[in-house]
C-alpha positions as CSV (number, residue, x, y, z in Angstrom):
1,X,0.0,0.0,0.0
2,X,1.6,3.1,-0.8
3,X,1.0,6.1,1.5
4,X,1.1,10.1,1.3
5,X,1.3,11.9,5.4
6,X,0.8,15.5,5.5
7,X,3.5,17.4,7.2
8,X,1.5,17.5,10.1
9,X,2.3,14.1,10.9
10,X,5.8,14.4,10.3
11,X,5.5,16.7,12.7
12,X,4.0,15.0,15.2
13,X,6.8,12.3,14.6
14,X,9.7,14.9,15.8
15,X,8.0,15.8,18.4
16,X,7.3,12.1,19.9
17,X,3.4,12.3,19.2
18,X,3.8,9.2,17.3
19,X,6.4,7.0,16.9
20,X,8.5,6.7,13.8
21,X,8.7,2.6,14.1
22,X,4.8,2.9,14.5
23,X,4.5,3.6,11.2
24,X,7.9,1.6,9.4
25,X,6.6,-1.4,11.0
26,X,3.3,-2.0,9.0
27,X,3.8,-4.8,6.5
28,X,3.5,-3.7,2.9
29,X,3.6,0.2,3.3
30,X,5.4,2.4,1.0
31,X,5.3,6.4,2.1
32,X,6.4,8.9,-0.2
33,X,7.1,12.6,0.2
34,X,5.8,15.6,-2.5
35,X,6.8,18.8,-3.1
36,X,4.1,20.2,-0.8
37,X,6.6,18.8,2.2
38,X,9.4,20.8,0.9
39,X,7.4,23.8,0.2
40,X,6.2,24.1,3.5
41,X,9.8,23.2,4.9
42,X,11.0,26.2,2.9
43,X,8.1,28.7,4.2
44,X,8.6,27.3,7.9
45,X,12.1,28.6,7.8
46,X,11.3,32.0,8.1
47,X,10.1,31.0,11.6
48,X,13.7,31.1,12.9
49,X,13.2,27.7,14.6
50,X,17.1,26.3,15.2
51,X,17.3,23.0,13.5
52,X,14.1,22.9,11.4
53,X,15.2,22.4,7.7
54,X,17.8,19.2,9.0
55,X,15.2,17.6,11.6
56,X,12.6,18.4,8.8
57,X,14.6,16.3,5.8
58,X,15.7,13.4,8.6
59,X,12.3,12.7,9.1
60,X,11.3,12.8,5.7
61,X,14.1,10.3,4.4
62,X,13.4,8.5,7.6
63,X,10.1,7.4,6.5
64,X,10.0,8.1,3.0
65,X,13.5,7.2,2.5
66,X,13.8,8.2,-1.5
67,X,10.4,7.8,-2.5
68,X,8.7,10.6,-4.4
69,X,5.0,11.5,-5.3
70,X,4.7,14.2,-8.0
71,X,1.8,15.2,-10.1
72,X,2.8,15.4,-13.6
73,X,0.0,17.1,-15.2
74,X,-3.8,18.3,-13.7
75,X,-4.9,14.4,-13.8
76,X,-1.2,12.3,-13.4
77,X,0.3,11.3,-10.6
78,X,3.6,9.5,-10.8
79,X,5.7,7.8,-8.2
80,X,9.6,7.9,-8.0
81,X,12.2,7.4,-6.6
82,X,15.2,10.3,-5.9
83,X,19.0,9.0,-6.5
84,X,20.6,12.2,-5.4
85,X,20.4,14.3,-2.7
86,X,20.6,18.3,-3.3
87,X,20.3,21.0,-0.5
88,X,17.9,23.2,-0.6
């Protein structure tokens, strides 16, 4: 089953809410990460919060590890997978 979280969730996963092996220990579960994740990464660091943008991209390869949801055109939606790893 492949599975999109909001950024909430992530969220809730840095701050111990949830628990990261709660969710990578579900048989059969893929979760991928969109751009919508990085966007908000990028408008949260206005916020000054120490630490956000590297918690923020831990968690996401934590869970998502290199899986990437993007939509392609108004009605496609593709999956893949990201090789290399830029800053941002």
């Amino acid at each position: 089953m492949r599975v999109y979280l909001d950024n909430n969730v992530l969220i809730d996963i840095e701050e111990s809410v949830y628990s990261l092996n709660d969710f990578l220990s579900i048989a059969g579960v893929e979760y991928y990460y969109s751009n919508a994740h990085i966007s908000e990464l990028l408008n949260g660091e206005g916020k000054a919060i120490p630490g956000l943008k590297e918690r923020r991209l831990s968690s996401i390869s934590a869970v998502c590890c290199n899986k990437y949801l993007f939509q392609d055109t108004p009605s496609v939606i593709r999956l893949a997978k990201v090789h290399a790893r830029t800053s941002i």
